[in-house]
mmCIF file of the N, C-alpha and C atoms, coordinates in Angstrom:
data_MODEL
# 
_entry.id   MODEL 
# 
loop_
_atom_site.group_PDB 
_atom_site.id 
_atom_site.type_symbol 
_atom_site.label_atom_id 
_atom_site.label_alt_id 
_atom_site.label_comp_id 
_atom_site.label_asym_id 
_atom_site.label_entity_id 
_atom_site.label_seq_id 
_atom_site.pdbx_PDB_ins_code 
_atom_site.Cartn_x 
_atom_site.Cartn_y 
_atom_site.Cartn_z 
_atom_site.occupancy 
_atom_site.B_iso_or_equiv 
_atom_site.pdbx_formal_charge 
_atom_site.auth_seq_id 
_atom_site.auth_comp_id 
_atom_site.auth_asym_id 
_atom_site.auth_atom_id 
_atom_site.pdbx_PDB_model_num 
ATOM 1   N N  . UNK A 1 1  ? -36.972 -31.188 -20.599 1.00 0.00 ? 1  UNK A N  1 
ATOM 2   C CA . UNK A 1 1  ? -36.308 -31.801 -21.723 1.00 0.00 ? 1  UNK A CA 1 
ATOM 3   C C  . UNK A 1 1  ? -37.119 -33.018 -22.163 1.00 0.00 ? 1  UNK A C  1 
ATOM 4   N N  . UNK A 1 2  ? -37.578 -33.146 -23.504 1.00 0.00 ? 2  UNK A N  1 
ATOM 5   C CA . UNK A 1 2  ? -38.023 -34.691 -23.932 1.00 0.00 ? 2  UNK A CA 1 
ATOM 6   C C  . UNK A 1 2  ? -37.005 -35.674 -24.053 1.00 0.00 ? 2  UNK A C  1 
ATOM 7   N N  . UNK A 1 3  ? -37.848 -36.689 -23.854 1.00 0.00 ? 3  UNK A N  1 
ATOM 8   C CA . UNK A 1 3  ? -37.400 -38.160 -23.430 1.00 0.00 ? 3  UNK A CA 1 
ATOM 9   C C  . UNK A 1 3  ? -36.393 -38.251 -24.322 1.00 0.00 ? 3  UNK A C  1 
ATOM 10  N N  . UNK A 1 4  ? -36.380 -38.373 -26.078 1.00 0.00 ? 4  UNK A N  1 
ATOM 11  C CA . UNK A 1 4  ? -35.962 -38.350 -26.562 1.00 0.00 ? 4  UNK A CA 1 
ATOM 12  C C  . UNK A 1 4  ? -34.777 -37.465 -27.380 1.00 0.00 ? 4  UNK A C  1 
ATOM 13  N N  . UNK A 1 5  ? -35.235 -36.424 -26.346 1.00 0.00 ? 5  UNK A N  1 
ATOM 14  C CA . UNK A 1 5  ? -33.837 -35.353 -27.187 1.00 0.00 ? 5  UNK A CA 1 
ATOM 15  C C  . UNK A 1 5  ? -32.393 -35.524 -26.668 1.00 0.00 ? 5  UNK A C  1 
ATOM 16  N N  . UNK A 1 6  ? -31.426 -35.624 -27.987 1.00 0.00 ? 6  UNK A N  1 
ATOM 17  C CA . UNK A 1 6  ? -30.024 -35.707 -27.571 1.00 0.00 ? 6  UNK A CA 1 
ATOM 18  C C  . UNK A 1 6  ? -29.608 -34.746 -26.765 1.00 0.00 ? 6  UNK A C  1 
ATOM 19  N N  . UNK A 1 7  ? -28.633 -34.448 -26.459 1.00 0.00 ? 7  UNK A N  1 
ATOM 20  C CA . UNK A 1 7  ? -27.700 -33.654 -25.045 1.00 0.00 ? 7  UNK A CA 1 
ATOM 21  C C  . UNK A 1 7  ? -26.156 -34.147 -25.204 1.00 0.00 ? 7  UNK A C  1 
ATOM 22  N N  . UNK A 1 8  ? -25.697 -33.069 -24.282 1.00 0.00 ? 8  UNK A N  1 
ATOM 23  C CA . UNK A 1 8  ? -23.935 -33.273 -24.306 1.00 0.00 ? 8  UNK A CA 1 
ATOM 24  C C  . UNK A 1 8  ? -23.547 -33.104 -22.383 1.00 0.00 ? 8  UNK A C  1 
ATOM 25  N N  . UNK A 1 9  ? -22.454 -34.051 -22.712 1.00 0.00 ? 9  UNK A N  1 
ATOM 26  C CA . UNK A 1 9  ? -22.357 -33.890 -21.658 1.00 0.00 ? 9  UNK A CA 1 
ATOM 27  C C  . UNK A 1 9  ? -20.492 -33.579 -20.862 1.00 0.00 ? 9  UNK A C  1 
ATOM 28  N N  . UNK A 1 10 ? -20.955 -33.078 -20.205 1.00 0.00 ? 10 UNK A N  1 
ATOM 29  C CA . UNK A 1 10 ? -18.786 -32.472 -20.284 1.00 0.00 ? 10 UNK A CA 1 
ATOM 30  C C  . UNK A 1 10 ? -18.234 -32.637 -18.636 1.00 0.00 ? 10 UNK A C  1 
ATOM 31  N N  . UNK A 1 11 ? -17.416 -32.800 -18.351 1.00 0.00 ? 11 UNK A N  1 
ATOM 32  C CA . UNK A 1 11 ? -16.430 -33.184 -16.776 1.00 0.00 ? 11 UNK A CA 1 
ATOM 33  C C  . UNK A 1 11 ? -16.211 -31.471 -16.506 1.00 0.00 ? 11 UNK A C  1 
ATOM 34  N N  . UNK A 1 12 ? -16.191 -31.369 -15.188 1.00 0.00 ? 12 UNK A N  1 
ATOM 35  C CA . UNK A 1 12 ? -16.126 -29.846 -15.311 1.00 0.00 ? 12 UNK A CA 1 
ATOM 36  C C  . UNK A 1 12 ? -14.787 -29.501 -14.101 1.00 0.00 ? 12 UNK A C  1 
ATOM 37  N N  . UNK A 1 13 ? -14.428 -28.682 -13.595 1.00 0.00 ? 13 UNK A N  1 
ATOM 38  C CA . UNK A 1 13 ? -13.653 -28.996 -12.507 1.00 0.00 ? 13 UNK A CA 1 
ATOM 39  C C  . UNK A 1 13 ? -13.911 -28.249 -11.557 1.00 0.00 ? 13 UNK A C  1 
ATOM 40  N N  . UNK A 1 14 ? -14.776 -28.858 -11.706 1.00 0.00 ? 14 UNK A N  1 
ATOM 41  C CA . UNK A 1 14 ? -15.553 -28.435 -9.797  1.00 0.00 ? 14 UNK A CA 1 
ATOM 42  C C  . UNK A 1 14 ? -15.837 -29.694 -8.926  1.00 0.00 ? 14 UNK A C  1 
ATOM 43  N N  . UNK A 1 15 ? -15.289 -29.884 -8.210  1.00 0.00 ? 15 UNK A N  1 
ATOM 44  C CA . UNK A 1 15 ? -15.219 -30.642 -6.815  1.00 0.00 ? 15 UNK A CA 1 
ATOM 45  C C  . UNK A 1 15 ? -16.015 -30.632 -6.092  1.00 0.00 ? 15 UNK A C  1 
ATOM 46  N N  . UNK A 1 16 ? -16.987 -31.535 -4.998  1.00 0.00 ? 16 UNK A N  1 
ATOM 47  C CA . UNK A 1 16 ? -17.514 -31.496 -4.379  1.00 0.00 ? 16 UNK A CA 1 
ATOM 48  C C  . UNK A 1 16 ? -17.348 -30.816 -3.013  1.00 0.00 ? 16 UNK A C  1 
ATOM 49  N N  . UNK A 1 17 ? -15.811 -31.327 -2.667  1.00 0.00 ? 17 UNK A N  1 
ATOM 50  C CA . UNK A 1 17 ? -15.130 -30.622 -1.337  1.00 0.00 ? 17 UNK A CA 1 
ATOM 51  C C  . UNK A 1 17 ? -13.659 -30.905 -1.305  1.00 0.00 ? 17 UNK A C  1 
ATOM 52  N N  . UNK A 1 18 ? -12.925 -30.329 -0.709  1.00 0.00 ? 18 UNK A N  1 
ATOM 53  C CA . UNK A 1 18 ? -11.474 -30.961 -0.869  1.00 0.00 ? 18 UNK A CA 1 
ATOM 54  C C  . UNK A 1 18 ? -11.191 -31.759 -0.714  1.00 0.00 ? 18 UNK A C  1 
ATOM 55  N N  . UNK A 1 19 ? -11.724 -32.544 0.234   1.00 0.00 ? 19 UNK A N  1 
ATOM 56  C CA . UNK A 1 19 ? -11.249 -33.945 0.338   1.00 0.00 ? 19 UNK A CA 1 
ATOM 57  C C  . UNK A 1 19 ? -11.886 -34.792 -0.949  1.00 0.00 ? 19 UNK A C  1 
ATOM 58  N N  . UNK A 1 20 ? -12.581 -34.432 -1.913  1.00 0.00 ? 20 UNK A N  1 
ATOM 59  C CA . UNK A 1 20 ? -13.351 -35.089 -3.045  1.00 0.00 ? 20 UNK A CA 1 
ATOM 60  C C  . UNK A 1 20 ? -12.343 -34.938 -3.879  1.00 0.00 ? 20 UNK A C  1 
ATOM 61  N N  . UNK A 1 21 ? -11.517 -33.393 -4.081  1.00 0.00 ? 21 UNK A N  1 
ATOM 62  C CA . UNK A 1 21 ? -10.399 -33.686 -5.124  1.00 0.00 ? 21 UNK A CA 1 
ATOM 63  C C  . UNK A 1 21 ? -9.124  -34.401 -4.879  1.00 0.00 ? 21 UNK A C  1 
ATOM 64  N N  . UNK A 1 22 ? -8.974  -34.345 -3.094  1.00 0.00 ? 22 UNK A N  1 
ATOM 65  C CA . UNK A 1 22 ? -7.938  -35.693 -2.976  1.00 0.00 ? 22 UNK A CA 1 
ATOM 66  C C  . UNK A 1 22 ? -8.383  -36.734 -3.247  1.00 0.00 ? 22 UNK A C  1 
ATOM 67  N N  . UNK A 1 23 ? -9.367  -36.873 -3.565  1.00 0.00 ? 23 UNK A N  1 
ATOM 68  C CA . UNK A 1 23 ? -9.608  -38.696 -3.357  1.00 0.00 ? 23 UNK A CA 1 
ATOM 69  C C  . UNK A 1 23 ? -8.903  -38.596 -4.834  1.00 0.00 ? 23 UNK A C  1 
ATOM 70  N N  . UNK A 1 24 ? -9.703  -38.239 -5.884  1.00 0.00 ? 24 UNK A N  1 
ATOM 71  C CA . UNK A 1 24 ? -9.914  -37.903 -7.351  1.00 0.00 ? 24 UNK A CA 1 
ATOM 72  C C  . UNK A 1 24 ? -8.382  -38.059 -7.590  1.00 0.00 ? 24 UNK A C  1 
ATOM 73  N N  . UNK A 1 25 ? -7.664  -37.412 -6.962  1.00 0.00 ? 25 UNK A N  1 
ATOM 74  C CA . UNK A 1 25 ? -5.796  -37.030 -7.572  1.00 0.00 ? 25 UNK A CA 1 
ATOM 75  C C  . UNK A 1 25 ? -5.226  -38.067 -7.048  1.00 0.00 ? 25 UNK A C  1 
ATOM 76  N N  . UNK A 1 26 ? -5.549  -39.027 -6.130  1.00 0.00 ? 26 UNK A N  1 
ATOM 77  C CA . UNK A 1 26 ? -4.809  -39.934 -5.120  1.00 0.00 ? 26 UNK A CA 1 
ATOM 78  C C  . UNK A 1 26 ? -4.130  -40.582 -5.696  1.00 0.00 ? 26 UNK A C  1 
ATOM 79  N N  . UNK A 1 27 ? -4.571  -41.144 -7.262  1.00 0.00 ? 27 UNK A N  1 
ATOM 80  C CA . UNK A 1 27 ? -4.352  -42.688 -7.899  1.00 0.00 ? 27 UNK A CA 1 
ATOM 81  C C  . UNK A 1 27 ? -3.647  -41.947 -8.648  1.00 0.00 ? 27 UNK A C  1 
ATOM 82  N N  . UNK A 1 28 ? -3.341  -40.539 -9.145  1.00 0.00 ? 28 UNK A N  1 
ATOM 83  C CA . UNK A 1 28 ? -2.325  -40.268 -10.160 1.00 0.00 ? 28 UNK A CA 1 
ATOM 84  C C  . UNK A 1 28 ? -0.699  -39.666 -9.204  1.00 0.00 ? 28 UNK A C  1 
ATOM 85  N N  . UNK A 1 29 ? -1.515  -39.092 -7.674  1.00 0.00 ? 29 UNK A N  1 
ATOM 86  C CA . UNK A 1 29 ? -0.119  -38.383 -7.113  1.00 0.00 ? 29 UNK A CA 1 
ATOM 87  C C  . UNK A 1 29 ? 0.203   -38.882 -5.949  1.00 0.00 ? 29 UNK A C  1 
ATOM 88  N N  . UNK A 1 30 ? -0.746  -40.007 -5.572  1.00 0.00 ? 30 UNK A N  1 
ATOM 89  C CA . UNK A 1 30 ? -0.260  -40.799 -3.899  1.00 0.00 ? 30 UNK A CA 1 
ATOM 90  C C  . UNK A 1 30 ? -0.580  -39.752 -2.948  1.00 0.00 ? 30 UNK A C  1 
ATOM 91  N N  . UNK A 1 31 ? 0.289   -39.494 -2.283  1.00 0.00 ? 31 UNK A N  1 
ATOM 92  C CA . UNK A 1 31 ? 0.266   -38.673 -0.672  1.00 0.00 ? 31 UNK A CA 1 
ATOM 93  C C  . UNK A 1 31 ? 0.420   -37.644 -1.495  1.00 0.00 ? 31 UNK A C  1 
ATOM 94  N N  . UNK A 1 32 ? 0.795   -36.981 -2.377  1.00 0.00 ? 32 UNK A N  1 
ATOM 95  C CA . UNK A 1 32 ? 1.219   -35.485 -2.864  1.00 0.00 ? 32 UNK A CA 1 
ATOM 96  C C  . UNK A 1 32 ? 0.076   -34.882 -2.886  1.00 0.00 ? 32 UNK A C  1 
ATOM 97  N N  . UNK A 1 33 ? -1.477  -35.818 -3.024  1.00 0.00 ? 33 UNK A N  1 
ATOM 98  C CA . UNK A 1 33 ? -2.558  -35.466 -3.617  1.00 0.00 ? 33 UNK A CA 1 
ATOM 99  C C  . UNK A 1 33 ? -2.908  -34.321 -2.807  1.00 0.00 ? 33 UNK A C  1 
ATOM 100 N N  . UNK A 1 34 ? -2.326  -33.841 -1.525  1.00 0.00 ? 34 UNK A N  1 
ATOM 101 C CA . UNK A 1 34 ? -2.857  -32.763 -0.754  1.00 0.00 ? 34 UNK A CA 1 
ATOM 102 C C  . UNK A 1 34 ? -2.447  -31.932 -1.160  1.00 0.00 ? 34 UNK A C  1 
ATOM 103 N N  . UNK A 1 35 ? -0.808  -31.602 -1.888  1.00 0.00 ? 35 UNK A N  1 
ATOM 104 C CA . UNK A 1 35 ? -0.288  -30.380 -1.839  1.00 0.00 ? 35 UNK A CA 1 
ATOM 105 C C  . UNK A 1 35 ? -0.614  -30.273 -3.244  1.00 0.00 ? 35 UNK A C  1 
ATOM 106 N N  . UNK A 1 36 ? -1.077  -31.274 -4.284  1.00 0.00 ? 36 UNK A N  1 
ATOM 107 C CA . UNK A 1 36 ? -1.583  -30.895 -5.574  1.00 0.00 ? 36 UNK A CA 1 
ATOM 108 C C  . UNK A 1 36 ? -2.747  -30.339 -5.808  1.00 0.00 ? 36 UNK A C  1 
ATOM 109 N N  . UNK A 1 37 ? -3.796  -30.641 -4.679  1.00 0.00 ? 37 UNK A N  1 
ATOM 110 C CA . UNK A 1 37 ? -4.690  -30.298 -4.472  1.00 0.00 ? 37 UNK A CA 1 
ATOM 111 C C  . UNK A 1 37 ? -5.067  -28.522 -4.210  1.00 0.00 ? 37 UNK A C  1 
ATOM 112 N N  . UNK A 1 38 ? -3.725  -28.153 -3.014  1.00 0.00 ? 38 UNK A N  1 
ATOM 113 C CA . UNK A 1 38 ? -3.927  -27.005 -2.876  1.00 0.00 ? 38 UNK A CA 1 
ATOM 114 C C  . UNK A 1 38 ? -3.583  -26.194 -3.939  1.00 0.00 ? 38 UNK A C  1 
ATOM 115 N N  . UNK A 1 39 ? -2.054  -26.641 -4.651  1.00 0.00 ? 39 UNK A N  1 
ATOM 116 C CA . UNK A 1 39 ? -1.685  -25.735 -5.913  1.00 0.00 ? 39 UNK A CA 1 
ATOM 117 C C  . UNK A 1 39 ? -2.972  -25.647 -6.868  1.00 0.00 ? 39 UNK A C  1 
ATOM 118 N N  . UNK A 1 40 ? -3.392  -26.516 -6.771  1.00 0.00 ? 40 UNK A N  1 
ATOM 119 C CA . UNK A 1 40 ? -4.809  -26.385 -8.335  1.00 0.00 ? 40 UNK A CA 1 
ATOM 120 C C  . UNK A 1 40 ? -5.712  -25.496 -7.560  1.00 0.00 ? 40 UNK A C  1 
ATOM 121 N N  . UNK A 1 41 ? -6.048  -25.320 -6.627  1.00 0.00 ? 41 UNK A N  1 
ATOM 122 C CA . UNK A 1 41 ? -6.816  -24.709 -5.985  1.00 0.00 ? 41 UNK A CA 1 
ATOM 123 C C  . UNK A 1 41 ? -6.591  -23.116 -6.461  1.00 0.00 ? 41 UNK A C  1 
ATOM 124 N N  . UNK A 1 42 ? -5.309  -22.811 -5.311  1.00 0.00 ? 42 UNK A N  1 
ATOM 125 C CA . UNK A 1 42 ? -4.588  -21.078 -5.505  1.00 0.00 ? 42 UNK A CA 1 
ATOM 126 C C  . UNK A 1 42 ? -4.311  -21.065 -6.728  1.00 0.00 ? 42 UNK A C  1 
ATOM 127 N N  . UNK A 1 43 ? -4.128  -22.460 -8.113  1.00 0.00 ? 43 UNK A N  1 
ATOM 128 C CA . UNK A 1 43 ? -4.243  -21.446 -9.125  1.00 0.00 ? 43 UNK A CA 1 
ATOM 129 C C  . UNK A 1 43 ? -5.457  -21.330 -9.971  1.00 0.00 ? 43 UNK A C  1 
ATOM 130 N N  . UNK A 1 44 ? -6.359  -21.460 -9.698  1.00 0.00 ? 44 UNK A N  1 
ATOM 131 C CA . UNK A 1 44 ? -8.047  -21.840 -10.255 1.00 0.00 ? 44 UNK A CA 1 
ATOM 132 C C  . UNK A 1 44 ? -7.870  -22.903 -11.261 1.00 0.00 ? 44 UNK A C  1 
ATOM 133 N N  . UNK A 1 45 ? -6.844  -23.726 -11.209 1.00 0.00 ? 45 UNK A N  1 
ATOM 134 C CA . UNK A 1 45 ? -6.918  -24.922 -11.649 1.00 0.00 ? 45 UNK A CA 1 
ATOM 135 C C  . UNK A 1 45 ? -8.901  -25.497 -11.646 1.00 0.00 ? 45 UNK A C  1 
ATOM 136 N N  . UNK A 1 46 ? -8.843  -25.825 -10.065 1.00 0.00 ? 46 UNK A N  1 
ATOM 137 C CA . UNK A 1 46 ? -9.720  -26.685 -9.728  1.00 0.00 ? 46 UNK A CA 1 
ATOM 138 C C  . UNK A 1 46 ? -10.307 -25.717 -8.948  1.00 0.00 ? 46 UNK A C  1 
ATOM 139 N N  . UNK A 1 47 ? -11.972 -25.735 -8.853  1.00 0.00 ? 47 UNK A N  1 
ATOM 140 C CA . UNK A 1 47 ? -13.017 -25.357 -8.183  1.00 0.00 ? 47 UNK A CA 1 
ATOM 141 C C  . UNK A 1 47 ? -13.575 -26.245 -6.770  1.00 0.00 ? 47 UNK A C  1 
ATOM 142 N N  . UNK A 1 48 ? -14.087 -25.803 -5.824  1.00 0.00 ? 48 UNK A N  1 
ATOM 143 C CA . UNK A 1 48 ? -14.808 -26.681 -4.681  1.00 0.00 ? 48 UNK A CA 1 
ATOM 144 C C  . UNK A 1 48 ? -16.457 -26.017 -5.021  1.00 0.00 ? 48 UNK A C  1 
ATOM 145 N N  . UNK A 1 49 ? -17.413 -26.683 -5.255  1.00 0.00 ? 49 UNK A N  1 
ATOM 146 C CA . UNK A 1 49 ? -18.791 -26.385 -5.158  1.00 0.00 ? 49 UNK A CA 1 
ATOM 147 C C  . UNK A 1 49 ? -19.669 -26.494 -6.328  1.00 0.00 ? 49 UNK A C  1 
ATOM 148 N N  . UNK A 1 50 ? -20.309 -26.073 -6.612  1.00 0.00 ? 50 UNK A N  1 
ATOM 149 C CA . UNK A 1 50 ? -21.539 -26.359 -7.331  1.00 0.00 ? 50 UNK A CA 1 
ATOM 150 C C  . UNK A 1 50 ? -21.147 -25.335 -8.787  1.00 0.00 ? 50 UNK A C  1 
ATOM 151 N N  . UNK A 1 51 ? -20.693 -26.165 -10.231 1.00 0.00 ? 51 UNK A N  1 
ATOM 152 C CA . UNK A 1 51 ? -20.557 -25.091 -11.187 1.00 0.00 ? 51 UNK A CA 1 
ATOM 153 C C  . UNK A 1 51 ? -21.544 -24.408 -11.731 1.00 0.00 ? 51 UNK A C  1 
ATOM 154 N N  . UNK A 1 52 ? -21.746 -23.048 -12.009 1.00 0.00 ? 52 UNK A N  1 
ATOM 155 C CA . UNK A 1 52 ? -22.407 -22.323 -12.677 1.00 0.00 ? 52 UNK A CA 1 
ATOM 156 C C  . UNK A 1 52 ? -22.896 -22.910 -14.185 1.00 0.00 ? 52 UNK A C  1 
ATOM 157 N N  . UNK A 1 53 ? -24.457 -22.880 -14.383 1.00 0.00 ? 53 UNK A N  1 
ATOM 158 C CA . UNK A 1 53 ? -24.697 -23.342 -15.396 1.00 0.00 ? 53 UNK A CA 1 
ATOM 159 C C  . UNK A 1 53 ? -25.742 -22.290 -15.792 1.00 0.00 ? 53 UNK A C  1 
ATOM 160 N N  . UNK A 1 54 ? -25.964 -22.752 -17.089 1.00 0.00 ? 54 UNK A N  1 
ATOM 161 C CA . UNK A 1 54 ? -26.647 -21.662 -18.193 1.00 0.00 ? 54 UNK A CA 1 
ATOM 162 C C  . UNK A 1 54 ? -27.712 -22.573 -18.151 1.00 0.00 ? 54 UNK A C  1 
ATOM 163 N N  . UNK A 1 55 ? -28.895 -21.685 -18.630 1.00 0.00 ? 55 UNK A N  1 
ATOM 164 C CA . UNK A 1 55 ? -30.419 -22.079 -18.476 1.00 0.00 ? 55 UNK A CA 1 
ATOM 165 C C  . UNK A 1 55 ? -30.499 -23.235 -19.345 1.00 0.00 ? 55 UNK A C  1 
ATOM 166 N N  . UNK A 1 56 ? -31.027 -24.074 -18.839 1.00 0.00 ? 56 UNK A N  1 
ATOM 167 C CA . UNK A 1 56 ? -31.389 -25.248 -19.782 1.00 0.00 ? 56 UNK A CA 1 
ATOM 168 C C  . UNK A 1 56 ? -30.606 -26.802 -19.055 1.00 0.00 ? 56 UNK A C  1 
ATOM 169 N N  . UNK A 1 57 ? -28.761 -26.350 -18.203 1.00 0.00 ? 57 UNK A N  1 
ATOM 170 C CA . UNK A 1 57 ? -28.410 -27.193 -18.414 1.00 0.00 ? 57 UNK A CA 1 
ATOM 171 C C  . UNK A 1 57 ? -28.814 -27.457 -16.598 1.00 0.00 ? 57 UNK A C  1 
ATOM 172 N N  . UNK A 1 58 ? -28.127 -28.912 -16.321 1.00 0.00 ? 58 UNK A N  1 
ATOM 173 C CA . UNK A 1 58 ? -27.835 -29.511 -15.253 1.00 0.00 ? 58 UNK A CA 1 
ATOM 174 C C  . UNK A 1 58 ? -26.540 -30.230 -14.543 1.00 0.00 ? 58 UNK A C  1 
ATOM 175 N N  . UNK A 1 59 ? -26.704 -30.501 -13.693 1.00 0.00 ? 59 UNK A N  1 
ATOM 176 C CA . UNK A 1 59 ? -25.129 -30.917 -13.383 1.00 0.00 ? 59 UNK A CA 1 
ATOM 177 C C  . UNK A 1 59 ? -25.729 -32.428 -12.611 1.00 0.00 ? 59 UNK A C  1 
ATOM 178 N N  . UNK A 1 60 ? -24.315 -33.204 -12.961 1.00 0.00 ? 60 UNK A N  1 
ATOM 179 C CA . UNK A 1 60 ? -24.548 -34.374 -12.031 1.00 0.00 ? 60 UNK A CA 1 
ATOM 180 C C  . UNK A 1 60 ? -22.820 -34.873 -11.756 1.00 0.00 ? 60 UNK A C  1 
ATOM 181 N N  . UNK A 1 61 ? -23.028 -35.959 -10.551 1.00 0.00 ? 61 UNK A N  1 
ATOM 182 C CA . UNK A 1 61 ? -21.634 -36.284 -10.056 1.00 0.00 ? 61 UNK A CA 1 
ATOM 183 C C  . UNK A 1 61 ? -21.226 -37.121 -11.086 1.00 0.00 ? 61 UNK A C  1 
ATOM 184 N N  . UNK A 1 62 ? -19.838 -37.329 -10.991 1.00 0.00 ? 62 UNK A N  1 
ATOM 185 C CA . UNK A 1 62 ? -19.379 -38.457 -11.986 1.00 0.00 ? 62 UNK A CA 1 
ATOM 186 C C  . UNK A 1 62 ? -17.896 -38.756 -11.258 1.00 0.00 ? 62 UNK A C  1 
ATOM 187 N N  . UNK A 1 63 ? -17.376 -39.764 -11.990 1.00 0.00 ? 63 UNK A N  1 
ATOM 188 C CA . UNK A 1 63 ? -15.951 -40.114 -11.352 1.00 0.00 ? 63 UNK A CA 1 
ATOM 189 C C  . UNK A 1 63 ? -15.943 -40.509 -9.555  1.00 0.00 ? 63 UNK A C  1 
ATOM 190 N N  . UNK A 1 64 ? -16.757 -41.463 -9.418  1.00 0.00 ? 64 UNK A N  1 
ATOM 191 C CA . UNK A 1 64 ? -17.430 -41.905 -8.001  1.00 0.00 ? 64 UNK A CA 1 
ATOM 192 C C  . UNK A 1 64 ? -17.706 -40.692 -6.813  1.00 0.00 ? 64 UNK A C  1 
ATOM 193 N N  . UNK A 1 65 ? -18.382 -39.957 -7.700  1.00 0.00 ? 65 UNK A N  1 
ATOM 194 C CA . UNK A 1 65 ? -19.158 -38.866 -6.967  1.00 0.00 ? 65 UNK A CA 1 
ATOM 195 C C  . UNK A 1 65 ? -18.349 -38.194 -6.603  1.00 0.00 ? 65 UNK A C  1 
ATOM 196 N N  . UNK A 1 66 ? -16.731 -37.609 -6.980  1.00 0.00 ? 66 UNK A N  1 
ATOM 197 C CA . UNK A 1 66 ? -15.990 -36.558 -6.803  1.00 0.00 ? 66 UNK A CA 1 
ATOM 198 C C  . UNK A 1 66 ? -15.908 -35.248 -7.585  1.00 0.00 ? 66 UNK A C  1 
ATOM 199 N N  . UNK A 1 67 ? -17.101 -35.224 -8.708  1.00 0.00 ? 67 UNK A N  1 
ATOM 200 C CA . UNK A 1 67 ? -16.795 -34.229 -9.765  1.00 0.00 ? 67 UNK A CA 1 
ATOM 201 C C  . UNK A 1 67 ? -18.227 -33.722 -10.338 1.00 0.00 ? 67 UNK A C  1 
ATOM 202 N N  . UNK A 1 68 ? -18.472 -32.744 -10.602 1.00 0.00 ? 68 UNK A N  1 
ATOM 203 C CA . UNK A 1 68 ? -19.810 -32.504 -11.365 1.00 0.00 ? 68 UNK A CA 1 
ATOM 204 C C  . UNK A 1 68 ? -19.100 -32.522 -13.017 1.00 0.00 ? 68 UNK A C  1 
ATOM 205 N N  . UNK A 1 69 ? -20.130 -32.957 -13.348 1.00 0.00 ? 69 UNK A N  1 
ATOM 206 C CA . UNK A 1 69 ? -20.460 -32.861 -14.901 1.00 0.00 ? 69 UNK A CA 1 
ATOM 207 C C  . UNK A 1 69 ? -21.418 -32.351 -15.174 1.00 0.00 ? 69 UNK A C  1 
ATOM 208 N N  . UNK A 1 70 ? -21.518 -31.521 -16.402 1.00 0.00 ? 70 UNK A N  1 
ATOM 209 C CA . UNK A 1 70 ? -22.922 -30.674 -16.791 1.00 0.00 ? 70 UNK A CA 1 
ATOM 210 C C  . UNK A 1 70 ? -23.410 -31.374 -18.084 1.00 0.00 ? 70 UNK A C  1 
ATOM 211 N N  . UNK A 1 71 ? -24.496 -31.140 -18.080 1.00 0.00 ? 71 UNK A N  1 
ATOM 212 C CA . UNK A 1 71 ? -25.261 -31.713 -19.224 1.00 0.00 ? 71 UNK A CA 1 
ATOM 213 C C  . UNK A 1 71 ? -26.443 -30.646 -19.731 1.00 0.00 ? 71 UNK A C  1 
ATOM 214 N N  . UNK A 1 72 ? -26.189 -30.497 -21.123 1.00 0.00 ? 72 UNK A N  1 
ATOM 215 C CA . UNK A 1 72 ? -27.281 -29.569 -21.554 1.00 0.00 ? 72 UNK A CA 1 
ATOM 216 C C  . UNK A 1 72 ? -27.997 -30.287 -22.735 1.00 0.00 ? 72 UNK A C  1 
ATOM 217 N N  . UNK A 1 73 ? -28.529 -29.468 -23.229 1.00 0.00 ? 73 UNK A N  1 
ATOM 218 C CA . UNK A 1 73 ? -29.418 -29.973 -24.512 1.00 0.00 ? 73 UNK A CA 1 
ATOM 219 C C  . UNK A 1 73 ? -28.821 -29.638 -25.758 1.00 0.00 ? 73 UNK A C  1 
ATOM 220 N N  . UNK A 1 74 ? -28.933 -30.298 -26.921 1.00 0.00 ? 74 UNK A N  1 
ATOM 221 C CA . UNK A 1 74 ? -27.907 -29.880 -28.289 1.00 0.00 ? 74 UNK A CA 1 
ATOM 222 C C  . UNK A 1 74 ? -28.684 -29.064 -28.897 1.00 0.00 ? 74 UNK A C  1 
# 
């Protein structure tokens, strides 16, 4: 990618590990954050691992390193 070319960039919901999406849910659900955690889970709410990206883009952490974000080129 050149130095100068714009890009987009988006929050994705993929998690690093479970305990990354408790941390992430803690401040909105307290102690629940485990059993919210699992419901988002069993319902593909929320992902654990590395999201699938299309040629060109990349991923990086965001939200104190609990979340990938992808970034591609415009």
């Amino acid at each position: 990618m050149k130095k100068n070319q714009a890009t987009i960039c988006w929050g994705t919901s993929y998690f690093r590990s479970v305990i990354h999406a408790e941390f992430y849910y803690k401040p909105q659900f307290g102690a629940a954050s485990r059993e919210i955690v699992s419901e988002k889970l069993k319902s593909g709410e929320i992902h654990v691992g590395y999201p699938p990206l299309k040629e060109g883009e990349t991923c990086h952490l965001i939200d104190n390193g609990t979340r990938w974000a992808v970034r591609a080129p415009r």
